[in-house]
N, CA, C and O atoms as a printed pandas DataFrame, in Angstrom:
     atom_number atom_name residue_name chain_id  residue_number  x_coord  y_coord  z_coord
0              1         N          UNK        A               1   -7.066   14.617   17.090
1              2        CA          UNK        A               1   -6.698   15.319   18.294
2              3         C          UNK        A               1   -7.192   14.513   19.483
3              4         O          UNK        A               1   -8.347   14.086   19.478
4              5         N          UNK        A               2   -6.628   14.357   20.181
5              6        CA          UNK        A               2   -6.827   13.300   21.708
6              7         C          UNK        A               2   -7.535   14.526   22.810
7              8         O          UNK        A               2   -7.195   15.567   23.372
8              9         N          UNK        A               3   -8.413   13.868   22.719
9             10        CA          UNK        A               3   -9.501   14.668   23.774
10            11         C          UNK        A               3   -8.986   13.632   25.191
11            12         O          UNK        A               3   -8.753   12.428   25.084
12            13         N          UNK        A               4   -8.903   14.278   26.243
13            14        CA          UNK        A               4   -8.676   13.870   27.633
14            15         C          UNK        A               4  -10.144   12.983   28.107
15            16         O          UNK        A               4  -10.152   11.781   28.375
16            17         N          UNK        A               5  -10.992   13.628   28.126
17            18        CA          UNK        A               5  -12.388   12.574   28.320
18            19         C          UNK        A               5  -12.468   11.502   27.907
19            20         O          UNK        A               5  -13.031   10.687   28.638
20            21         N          UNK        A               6  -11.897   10.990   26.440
21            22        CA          UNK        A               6  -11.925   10.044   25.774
22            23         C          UNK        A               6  -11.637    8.752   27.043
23            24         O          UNK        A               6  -10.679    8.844   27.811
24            25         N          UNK        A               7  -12.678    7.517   27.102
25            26        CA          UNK        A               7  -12.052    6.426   27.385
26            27         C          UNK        A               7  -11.126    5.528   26.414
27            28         O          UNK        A               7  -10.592    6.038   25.430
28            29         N          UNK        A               8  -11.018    4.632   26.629
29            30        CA          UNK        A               8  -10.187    3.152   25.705
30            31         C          UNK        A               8  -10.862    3.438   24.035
31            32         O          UNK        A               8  -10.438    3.764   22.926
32            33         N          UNK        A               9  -12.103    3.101   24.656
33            34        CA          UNK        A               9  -12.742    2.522   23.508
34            35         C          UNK        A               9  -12.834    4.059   22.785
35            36         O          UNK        A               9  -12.334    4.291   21.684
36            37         N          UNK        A              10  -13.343    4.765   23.354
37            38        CA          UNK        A              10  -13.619    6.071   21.977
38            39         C          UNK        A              10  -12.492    6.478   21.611
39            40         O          UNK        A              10  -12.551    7.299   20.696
40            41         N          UNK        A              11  -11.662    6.268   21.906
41            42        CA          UNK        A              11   -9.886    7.063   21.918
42            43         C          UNK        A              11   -9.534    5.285   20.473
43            44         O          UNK        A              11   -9.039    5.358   19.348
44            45         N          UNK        A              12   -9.640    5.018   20.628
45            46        CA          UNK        A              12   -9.350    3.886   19.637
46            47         C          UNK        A              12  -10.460    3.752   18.330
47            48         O          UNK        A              12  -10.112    3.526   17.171
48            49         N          UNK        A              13  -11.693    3.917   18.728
49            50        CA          UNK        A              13  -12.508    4.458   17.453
50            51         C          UNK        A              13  -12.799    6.112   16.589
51            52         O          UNK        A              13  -13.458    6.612   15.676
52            53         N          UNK        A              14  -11.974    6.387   17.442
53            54        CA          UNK        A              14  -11.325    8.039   16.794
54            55         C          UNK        A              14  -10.084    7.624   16.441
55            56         O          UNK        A              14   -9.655    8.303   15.508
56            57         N          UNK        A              15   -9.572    7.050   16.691
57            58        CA          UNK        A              15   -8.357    6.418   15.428
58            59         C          UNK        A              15   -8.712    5.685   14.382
59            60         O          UNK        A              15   -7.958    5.741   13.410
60            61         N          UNK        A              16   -9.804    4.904   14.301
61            62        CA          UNK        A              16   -9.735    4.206   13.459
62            63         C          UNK        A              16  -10.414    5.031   12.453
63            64         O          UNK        A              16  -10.237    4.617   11.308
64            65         N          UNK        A              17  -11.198    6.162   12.567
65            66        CA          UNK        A              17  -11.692    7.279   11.707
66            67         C          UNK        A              17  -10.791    7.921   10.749
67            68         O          UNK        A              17  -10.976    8.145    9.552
68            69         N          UNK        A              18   -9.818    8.165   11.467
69            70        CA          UNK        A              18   -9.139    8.722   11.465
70            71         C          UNK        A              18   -7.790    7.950    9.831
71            72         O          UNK        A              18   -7.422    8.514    8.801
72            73         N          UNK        A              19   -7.609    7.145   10.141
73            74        CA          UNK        A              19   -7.042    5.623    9.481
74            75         C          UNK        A              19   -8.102    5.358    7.933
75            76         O          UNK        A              19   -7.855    5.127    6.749
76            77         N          UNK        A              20   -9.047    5.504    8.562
77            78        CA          UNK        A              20  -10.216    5.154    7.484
78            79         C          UNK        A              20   -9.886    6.341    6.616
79            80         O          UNK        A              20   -9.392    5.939    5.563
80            81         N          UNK        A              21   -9.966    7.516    6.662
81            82        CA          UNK        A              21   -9.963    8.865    6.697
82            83         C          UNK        A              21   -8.537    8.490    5.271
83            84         O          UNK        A              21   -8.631    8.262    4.065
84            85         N          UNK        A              22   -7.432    8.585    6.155
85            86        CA          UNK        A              22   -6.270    8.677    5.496
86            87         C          UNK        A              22   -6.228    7.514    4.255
87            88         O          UNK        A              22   -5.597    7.749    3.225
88            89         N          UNK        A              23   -6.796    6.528    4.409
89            90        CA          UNK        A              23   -6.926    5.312    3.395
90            91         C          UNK        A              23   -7.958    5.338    1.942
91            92         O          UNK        A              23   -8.006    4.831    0.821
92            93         N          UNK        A              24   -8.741    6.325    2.845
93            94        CA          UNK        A              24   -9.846    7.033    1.410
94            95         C          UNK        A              24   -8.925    8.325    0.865
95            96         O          UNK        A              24   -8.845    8.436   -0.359
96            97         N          UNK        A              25   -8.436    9.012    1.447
97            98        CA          UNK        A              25   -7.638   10.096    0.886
98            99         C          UNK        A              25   -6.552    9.202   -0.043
99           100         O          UNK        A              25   -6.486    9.728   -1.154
100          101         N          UNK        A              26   -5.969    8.411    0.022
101          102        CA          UNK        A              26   -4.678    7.710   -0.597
102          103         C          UNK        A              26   -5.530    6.948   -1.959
103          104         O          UNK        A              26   -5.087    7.010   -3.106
104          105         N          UNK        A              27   -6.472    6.424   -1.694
105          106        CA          UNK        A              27   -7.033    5.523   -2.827
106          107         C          UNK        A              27   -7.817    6.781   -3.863
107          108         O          UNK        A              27   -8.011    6.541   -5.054
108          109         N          UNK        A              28   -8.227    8.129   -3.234
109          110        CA          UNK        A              28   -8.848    9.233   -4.174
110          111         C          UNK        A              28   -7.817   10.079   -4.722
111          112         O          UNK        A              28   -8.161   10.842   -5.625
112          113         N          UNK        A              29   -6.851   10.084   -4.416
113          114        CA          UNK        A              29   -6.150   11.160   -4.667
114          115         C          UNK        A              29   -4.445   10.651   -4.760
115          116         O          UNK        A              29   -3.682   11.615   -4.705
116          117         N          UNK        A              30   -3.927    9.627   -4.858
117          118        CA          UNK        A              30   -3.012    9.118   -5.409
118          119         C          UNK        A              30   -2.669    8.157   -6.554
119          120         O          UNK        A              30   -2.735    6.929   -6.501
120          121         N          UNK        A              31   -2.272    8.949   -7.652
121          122        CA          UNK        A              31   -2.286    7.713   -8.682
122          123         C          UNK        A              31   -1.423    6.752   -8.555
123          124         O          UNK        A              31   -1.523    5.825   -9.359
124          125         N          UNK        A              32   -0.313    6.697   -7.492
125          126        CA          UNK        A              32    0.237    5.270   -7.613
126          127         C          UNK        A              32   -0.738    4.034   -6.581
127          128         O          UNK        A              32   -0.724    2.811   -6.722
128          129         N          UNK        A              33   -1.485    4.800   -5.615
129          130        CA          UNK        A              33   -2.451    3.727   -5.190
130          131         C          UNK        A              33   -3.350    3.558   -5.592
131          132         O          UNK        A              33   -3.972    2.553   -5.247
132          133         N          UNK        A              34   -4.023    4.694   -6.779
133          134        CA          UNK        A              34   -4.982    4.054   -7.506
134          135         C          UNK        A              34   -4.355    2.862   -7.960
135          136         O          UNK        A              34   -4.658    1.866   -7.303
136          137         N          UNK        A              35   -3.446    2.663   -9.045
137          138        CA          UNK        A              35   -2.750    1.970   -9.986
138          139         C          UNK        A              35   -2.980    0.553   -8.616
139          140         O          UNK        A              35   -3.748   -0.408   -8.655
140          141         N          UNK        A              36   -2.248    0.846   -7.818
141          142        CA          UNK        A              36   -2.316   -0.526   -7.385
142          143         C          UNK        A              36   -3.239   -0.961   -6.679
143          144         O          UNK        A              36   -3.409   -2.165   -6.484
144          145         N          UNK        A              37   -4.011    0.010   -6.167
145          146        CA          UNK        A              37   -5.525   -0.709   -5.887
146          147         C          UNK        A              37   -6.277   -1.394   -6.996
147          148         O          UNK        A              37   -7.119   -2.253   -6.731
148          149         N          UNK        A              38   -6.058   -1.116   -7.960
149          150        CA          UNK        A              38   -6.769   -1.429   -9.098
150          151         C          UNK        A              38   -6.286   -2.794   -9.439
151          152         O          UNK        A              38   -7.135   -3.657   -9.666
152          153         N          UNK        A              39   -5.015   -3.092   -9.503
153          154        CA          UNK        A              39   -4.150   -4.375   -9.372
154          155         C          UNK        A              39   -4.835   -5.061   -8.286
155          156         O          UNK        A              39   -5.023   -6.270   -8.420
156          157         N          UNK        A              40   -5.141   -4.612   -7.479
157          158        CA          UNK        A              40   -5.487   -5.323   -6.276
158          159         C          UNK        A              40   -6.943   -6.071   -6.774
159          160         O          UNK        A              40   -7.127   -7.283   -6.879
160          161         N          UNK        A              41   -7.753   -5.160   -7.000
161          162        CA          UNK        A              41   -9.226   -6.052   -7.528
162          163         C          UNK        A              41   -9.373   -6.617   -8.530
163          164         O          UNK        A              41  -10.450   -7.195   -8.672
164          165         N          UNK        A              42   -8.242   -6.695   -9.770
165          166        CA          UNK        A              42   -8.077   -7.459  -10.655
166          167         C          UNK        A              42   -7.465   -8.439  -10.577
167          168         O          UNK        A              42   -7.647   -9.061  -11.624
168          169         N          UNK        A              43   -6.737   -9.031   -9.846
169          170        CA          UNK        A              43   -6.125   -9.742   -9.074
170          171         C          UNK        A              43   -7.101  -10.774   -8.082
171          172         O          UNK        A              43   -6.924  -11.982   -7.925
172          173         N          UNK        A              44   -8.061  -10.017   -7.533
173          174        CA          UNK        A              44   -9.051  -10.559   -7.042
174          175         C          UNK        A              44   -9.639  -11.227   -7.938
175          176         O          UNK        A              44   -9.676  -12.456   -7.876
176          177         N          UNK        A              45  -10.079  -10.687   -8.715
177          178        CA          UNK        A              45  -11.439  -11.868   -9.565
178          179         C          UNK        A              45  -10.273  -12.290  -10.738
179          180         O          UNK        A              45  -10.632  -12.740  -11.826
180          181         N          UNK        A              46   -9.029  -12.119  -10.440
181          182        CA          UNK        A              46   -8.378  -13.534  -11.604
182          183         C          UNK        A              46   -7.937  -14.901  -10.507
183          184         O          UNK        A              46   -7.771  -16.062  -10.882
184          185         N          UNK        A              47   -7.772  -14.242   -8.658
185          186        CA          UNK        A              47   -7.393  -15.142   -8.065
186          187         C          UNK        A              47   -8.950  -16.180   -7.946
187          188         O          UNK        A              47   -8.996  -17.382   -8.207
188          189         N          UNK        A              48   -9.866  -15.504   -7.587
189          190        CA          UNK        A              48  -11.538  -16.331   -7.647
190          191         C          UNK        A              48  -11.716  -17.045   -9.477
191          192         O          UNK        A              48  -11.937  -18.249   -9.599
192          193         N          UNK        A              49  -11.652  -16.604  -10.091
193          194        CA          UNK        A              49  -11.566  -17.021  -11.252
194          195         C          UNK        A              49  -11.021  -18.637  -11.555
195          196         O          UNK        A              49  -11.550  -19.535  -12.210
196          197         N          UNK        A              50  -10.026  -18.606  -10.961
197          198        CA          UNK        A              50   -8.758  -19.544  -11.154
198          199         C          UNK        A              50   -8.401  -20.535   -9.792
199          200         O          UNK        A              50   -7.327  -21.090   -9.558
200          201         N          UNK        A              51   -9.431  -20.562   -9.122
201          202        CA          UNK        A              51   -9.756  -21.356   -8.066
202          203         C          UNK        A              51   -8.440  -21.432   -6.838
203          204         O          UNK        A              51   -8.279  -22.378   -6.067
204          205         N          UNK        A              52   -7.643  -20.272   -6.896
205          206        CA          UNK        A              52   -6.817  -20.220   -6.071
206          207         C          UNK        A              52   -7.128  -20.861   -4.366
207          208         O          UNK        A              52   -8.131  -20.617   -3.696
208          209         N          UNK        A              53   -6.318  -21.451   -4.084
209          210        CA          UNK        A              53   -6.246  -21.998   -2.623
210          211         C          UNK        A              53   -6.312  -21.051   -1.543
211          212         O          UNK        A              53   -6.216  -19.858   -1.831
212          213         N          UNK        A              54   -6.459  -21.394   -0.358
213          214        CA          UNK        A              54   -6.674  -20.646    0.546
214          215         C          UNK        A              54   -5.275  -20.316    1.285
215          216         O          UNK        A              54   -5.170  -19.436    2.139
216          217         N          UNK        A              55   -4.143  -21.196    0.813
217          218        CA          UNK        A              55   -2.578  -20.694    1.085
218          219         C          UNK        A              55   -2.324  -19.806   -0.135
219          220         O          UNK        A              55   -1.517  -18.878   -0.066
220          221         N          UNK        A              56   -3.026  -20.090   -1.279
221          222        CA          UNK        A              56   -2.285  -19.201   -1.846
222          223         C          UNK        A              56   -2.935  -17.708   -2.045
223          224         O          UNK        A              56   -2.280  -16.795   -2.548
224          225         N          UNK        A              57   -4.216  -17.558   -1.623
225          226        CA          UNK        A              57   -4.912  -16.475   -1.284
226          227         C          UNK        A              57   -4.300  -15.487   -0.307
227          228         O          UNK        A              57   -4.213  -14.263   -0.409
228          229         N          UNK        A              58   -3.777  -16.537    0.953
229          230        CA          UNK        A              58   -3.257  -15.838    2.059
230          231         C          UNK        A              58   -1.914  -15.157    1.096
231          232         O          UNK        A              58   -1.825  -13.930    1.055
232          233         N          UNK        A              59   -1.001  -15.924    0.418
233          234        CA          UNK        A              59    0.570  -15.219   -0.300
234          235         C          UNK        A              59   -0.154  -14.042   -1.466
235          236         O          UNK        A              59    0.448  -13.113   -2.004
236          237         N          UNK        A              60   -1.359  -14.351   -1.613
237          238        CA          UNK        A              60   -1.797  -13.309   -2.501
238          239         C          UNK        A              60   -1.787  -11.905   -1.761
239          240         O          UNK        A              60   -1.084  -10.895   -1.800
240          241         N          UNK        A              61   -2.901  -12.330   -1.070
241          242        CA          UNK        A              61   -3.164  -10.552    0.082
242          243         C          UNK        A              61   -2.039  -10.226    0.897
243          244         O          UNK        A              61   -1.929   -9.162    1.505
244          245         N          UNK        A              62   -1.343  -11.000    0.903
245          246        CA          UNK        A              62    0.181  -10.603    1.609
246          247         C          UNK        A              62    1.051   -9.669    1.199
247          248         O          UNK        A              62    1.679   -8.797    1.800
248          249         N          UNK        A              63    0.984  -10.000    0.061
249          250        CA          UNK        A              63    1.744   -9.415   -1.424
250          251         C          UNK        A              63    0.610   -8.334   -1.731
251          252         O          UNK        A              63    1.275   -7.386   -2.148
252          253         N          UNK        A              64   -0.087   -8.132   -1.746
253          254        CA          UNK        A              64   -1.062   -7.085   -2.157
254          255         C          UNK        A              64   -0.794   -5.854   -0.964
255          256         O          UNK        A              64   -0.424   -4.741   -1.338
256          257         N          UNK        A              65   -1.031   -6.176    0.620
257          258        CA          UNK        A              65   -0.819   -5.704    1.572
258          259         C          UNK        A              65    0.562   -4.727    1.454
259          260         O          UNK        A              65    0.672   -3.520    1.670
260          261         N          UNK        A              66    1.598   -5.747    1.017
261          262        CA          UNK        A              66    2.758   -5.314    1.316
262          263         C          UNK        A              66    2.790   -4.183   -0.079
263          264         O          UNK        A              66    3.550   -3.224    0.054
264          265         N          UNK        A              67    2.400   -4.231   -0.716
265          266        CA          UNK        A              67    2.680   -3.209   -2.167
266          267         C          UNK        A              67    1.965   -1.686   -1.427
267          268         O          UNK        A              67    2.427   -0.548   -1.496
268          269         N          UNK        A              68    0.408   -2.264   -0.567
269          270        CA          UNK        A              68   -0.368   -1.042   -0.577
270          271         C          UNK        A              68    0.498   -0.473    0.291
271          272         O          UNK        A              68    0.884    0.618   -0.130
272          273         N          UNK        A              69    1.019   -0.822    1.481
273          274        CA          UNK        A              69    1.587   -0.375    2.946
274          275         C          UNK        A              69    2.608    0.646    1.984
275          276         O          UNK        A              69    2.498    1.869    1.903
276          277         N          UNK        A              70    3.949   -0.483    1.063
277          278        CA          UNK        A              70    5.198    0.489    0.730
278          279         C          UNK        A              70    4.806    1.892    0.212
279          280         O          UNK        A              70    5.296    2.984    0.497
280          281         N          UNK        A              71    3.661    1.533   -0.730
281          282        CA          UNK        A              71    3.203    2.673   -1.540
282          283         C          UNK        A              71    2.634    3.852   -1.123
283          284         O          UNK        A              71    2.573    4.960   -1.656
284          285         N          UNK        A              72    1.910    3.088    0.743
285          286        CA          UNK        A              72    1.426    4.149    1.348
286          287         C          UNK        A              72    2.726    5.031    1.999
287          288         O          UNK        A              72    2.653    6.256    1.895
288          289         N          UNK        A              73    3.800    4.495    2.605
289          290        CA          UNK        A              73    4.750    4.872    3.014
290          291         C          UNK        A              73    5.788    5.984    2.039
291          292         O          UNK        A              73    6.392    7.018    2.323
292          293         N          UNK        A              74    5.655    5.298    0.966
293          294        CA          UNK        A              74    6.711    6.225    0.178
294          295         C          UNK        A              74    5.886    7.094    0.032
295          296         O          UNK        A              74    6.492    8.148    0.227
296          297         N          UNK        A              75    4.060    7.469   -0.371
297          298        CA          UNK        A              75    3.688    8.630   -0.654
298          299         C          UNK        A              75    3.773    9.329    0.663
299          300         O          UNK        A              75    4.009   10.522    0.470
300          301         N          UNK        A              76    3.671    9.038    1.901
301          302        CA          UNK        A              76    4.013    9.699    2.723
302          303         C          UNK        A              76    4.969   10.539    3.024
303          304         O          UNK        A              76    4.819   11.704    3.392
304          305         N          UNK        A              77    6.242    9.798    2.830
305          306        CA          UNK        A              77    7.662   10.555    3.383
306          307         C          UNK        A              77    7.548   11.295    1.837
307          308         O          UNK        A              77    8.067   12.392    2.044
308          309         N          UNK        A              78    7.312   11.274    1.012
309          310        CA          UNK        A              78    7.351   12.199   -0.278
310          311         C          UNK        A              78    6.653   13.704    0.394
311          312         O          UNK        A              78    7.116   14.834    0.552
312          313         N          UNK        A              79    5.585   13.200    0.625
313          314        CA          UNK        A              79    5.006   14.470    1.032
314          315         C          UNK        A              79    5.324   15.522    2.478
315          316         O          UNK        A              79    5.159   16.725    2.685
316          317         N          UNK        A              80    5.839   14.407    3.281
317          318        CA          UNK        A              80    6.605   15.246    4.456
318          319         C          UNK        A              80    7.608   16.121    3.696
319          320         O          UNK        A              80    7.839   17.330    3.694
320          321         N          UNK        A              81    8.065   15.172    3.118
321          322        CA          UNK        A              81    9.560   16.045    2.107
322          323         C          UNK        A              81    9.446   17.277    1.498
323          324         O          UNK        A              81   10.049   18.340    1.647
324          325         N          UNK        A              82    8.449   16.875    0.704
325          326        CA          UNK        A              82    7.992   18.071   -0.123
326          327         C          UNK        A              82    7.055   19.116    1.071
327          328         O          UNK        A              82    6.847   20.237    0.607
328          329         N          UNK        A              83    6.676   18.967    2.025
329          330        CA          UNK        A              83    6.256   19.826    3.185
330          331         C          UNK        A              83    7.525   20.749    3.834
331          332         O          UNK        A              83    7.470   21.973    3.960
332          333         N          UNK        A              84    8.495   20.037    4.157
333          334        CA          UNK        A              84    9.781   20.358    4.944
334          335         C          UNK        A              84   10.622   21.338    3.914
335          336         O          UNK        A              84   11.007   22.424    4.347
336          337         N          UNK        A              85   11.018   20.805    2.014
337          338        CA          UNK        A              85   11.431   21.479    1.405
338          339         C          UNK        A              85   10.780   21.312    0.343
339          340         O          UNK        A              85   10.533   20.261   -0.250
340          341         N          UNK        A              86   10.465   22.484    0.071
341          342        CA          UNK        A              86    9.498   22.480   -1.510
342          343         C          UNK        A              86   10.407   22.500   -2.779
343          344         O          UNK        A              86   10.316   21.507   -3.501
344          345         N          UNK        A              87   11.095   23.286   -3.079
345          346        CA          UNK        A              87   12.479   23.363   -3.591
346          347         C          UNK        A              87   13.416   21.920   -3.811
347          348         O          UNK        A              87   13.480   20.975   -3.024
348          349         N          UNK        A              88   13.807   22.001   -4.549
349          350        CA          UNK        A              88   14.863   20.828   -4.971
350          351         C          UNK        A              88   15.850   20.816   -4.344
351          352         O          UNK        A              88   16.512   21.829   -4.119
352          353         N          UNK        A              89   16.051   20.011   -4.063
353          354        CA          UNK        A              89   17.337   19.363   -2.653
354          355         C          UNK        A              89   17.821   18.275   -3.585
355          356         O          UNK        A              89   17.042   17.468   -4.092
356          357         N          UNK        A              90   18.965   18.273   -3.771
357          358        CA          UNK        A              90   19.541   17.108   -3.958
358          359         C          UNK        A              90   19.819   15.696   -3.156
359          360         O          UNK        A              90   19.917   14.582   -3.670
360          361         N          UNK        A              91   19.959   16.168   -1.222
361          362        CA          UNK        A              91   19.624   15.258   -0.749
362          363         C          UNK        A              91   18.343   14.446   -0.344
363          364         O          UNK        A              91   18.031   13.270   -0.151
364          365         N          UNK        A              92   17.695   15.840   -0.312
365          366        CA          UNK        A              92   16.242   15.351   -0.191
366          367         C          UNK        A              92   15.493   14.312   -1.722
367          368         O          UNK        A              92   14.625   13.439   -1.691
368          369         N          UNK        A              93   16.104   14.758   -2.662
369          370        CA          UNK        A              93   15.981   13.850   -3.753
370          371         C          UNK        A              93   16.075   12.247   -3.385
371          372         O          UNK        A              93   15.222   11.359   -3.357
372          373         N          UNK        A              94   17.306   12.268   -3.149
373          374        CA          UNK        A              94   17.931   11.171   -2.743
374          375         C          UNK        A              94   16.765   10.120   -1.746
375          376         O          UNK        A              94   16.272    9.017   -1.979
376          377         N          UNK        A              95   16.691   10.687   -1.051
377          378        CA          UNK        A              95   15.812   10.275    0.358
378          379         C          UNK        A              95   14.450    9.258   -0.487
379          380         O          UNK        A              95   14.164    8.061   -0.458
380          381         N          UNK        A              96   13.890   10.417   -1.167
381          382        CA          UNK        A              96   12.849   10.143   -1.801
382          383         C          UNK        A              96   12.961    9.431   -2.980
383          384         O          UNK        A              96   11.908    9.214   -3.579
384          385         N          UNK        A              97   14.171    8.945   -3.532
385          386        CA          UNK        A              97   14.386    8.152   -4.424
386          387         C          UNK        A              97   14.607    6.554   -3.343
387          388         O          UNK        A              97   14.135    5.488   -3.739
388          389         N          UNK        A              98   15.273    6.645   -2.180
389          390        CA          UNK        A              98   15.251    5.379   -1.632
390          391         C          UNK        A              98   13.990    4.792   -1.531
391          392         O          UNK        A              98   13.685    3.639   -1.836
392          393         N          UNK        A              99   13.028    5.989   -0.921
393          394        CA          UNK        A              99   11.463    5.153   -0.022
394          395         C          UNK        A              99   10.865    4.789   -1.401
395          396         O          UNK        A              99    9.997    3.917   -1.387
396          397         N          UNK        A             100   11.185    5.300   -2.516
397          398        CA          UNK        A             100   10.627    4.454   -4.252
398          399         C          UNK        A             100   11.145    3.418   -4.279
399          400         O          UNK        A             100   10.465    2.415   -4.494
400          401         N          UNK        A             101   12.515    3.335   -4.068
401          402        CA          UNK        A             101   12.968    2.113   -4.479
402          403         C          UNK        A             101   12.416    1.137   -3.379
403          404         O          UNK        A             101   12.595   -0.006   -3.801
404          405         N          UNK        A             102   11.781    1.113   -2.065
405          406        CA          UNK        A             102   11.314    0.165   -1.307
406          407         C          UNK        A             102   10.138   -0.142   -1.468
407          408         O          UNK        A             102    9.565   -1.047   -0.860
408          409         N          UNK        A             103    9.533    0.759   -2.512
409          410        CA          UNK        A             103    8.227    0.251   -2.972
410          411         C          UNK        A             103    8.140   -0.361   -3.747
411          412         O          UNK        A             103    7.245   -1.206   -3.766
412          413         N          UNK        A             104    9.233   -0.197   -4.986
413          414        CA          UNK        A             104    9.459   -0.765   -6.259
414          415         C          UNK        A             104    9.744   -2.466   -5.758
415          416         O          UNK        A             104    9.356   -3.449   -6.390
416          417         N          UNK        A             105   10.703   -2.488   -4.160
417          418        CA          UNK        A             105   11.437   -4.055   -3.713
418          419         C          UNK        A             105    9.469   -4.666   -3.666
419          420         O          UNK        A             105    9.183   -5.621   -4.388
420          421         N          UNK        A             106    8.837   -4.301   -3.177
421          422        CA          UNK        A             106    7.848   -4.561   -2.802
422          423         C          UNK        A             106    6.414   -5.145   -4.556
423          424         O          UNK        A             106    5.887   -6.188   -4.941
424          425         N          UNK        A             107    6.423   -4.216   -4.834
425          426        CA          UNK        A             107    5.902   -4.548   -5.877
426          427         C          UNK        A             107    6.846   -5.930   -7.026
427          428         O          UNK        A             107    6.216   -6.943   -7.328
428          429         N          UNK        A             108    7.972   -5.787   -7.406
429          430        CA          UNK        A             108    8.539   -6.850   -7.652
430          431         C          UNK        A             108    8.853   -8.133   -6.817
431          432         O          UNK        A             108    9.278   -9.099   -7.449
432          433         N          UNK        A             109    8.681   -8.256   -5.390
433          434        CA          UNK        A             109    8.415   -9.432   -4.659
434          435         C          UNK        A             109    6.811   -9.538   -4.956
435          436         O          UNK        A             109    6.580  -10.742   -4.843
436          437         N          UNK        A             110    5.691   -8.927   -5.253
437          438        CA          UNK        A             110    4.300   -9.473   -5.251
438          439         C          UNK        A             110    4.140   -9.998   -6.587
439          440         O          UNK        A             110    3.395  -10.951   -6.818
440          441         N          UNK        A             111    4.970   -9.271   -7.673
441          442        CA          UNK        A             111    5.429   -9.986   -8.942
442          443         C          UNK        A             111    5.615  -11.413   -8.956
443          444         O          UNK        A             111    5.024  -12.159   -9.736
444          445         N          UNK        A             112    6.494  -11.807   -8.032
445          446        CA          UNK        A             112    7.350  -12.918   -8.314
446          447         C          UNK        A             112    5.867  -13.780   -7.086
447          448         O          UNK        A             112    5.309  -14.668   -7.730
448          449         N          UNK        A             113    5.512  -13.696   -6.225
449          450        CA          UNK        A             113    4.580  -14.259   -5.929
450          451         C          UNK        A             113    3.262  -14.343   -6.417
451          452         O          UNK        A             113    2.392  -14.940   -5.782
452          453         N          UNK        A             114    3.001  -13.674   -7.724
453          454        CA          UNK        A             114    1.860  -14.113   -8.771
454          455         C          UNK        A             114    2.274  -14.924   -9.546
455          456         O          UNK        A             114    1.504  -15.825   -9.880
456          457         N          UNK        A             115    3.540  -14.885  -10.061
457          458        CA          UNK        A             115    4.013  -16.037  -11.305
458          459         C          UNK        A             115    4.355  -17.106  -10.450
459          460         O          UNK        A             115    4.303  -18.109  -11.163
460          461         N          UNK        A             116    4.717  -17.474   -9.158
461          462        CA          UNK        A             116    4.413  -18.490   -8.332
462          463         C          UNK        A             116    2.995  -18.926   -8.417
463          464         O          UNK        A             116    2.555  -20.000   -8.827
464          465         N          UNK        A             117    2.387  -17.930   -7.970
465          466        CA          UNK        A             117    0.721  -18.775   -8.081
466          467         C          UNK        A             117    0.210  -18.927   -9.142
467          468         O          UNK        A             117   -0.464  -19.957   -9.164
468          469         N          UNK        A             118    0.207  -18.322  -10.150
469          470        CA          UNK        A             118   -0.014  -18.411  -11.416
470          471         C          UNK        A             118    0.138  -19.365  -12.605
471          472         O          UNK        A             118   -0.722  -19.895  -13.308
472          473         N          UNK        A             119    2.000  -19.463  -12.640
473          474        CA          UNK        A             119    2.404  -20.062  -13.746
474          475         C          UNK        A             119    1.919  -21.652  -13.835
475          476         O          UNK        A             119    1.619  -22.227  -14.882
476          477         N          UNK        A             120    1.912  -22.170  -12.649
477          478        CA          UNK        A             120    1.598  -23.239  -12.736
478          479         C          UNK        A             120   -0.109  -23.899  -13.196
479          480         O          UNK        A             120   -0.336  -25.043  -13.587
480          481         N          UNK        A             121   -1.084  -22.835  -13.007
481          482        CA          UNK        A             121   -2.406  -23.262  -13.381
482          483         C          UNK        A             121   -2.548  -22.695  -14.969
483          484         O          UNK        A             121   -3.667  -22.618  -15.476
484          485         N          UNK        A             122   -1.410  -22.330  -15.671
485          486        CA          UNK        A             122   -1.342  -21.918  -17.109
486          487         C          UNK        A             122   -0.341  -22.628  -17.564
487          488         O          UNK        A             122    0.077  -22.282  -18.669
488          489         N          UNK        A             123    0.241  -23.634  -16.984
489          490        CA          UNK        A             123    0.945  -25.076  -17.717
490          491         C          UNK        A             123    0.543  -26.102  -17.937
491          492         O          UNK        A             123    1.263  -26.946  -18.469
């Protein structure tokens, strides 16, 4: 809630609470970001493991980023959805079958940028 007193700075560190807030709720209480948080730190100590570069670190967390963001997004509009209509909608189905499938584009592009970084230090 935006308090009027707030200057710059407290009005921007009450967001970031706030952010923090929503990012611990998603990693406790969603199993598709558990699942891929978990990818995420295993991923970590196979990229340290395997002496990954610092370009390919950057295409790593890129690809990691982009999986957490879609995943955060689709659980989102899922849950507006299911807020707006609880009940089965066929279009609302629909809706919520697209923002999956942009998570799914997402997770299969971080796919294809591990067997990029990968395949080659296992040939």
């Amino acid at each position: 809630m935006k308090n009027s007193n707030d200057n710059f700075l407290i009005g921007r560190l009450r967001s970031l609470k706030f952010a923090l807030k929503g990012m611990l709720l998603l990693i406790t209480t969603e199993h598709s970001i558990m699942v891929q948080f978990f990818i995420a730190i295993v991923m970590t100590f196979v990229g340290y493991f395997m002496e990954i570069s610092s370009l390919e670190w950057m295409f790593q967390w890129l690809a990691i980023g982009l999986v957490l963001v879609a995943e955060s997004l689709n659980t989102a509009i899922e849950k507006l959805l299911d807020f707006i209509h609880p009940a089965y909608n066929k279009r609302i189905g629909f809706i919520k079958d697209i923002s999956a499938g942009a998570a799914t584009f997402a997770a299969i592009i971080a796919i294809f940028i591990g067997i990029i970084i990968y395949m080659p230090k296992f040939l």
